[in-house]
SEPA-108646 format. One record per residue: residue in one letter; x, z, y of N, C-alpha, C, CB in turn. Coordinates in steps of 0.001 Angstrom, whole numbers, plus 500000, padded with zeros to 6 digits. Glycine has a CB too. Example, Ala and Ser with C-alpha at 12.3 -4.5 7.8 and 13.67 -1.06 7.14 Angstrom:
BEGIN
A513190507800494310512300507800495500513200507800496700511308509046495527 S512850507080497750513670507140498940512900507870500030514084505725499402 
This chain:
BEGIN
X534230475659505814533188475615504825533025476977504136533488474531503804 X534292477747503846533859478842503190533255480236503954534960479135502438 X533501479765505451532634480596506202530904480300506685533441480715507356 X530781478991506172529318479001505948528838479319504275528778477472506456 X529726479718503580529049480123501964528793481526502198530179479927500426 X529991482394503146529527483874503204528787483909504175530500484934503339 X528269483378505311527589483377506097525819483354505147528171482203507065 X526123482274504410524717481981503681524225483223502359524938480269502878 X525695483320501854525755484338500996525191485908501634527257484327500553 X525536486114502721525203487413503511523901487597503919525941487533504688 X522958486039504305521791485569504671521245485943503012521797483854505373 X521449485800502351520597485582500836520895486980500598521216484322499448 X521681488001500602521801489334499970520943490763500917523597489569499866 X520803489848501981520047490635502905518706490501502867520398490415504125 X518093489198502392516612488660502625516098489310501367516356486847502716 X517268489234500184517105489978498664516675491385498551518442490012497916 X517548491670499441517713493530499951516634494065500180518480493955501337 X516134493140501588514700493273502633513554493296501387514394491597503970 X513298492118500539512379491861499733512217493222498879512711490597498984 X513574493555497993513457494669497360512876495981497580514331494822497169 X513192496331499116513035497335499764511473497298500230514076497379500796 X510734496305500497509652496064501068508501496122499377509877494448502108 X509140495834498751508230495608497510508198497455496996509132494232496101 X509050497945497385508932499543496608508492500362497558510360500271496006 X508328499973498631507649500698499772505911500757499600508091499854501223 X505809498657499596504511498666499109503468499554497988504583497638498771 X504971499624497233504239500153495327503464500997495366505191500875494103 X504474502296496662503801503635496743502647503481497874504933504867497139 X502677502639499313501840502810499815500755501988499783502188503017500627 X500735501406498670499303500795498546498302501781497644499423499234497784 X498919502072496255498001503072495728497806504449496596498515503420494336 X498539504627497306497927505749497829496280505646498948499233506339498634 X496540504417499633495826503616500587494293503660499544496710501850500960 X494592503498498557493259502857497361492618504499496916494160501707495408 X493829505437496560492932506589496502492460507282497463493347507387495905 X492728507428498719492125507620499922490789506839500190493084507309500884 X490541505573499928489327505135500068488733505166498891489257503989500610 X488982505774497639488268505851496715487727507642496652489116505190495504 X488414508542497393487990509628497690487056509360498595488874510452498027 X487254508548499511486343508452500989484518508157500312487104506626502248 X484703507396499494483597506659498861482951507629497722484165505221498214 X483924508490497094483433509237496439482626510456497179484378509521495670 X483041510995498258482618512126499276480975511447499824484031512294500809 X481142510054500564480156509283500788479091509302500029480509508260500836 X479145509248498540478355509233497119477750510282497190479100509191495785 X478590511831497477478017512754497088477204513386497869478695513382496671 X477094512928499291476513513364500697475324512667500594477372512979502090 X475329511674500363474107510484500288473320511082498733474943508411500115 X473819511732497857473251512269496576472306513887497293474872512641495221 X473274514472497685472805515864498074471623515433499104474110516903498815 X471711514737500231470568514432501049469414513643500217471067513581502285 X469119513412499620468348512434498148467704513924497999469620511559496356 X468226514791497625468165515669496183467630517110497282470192515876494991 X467670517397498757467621517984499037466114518766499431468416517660499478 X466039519776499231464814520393499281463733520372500393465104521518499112 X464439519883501611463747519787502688463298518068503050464656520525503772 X463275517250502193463654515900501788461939515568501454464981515789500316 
């Protein structure tokens, strides 16, 4: 029996571990993901502004 508590215990400190590790990975690569498409959209804005605005237009 007490080799299925560390067995389970080892199962739970690892899935803990995984979770931890996966959640601080996310933190950084999601905002970065969001300012990349918020640059993308901003560049988009300004191309679609300049062709609007352009003299030969």
């Amino acid at each position: 029996m007490t080799k299925r508590i560390r067995k389970g215990s080892k199962l739970f400190w690892g899935i803990t571990i995984a979770s931890i590790g996966i959640g601080i990975v996310l933190t950084f690569i999601i905002p970065i993901w969001g300012w990349i498409m918020a640059v993308g959209a901003g560049l988009i804005f300004c191309g679609w502004h300049l062709i609007e605005h352009s003299k030969d237009h």
